[in-house]
N, C-alpha and C positions, 0 to 999 in steps of 0.2 A: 504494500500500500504506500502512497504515499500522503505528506502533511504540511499543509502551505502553511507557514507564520507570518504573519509583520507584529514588527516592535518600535515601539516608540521610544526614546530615552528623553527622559523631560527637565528641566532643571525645578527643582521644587517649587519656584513660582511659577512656572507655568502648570505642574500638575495640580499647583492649589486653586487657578484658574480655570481647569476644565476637570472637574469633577464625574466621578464615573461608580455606578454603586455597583456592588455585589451582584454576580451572572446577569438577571434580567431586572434586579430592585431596581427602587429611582435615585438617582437618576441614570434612566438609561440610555446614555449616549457616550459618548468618545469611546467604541463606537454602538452607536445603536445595536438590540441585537433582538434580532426577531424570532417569535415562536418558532417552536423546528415545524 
């Protein structure tokens, strides 16, 4: 099989600027993730 990834490496102000919650909690985005 194979396994695409992307990673972001953020400086801590910007990951304090785009907030991302737990799998599908809120908020969800950076990046959105939609039902399977």
């Amino acid at each position: 099989g194979k396994v695409e990834l992307e990673l972001e490496i953020l400086t801590e102000e910007e990951a304090q600027a785009r907030p991302a919650g737990k799998a599908r909690g809120d908020p969800n985005e950076n990046p959105t993730l939609q039902p399977p």
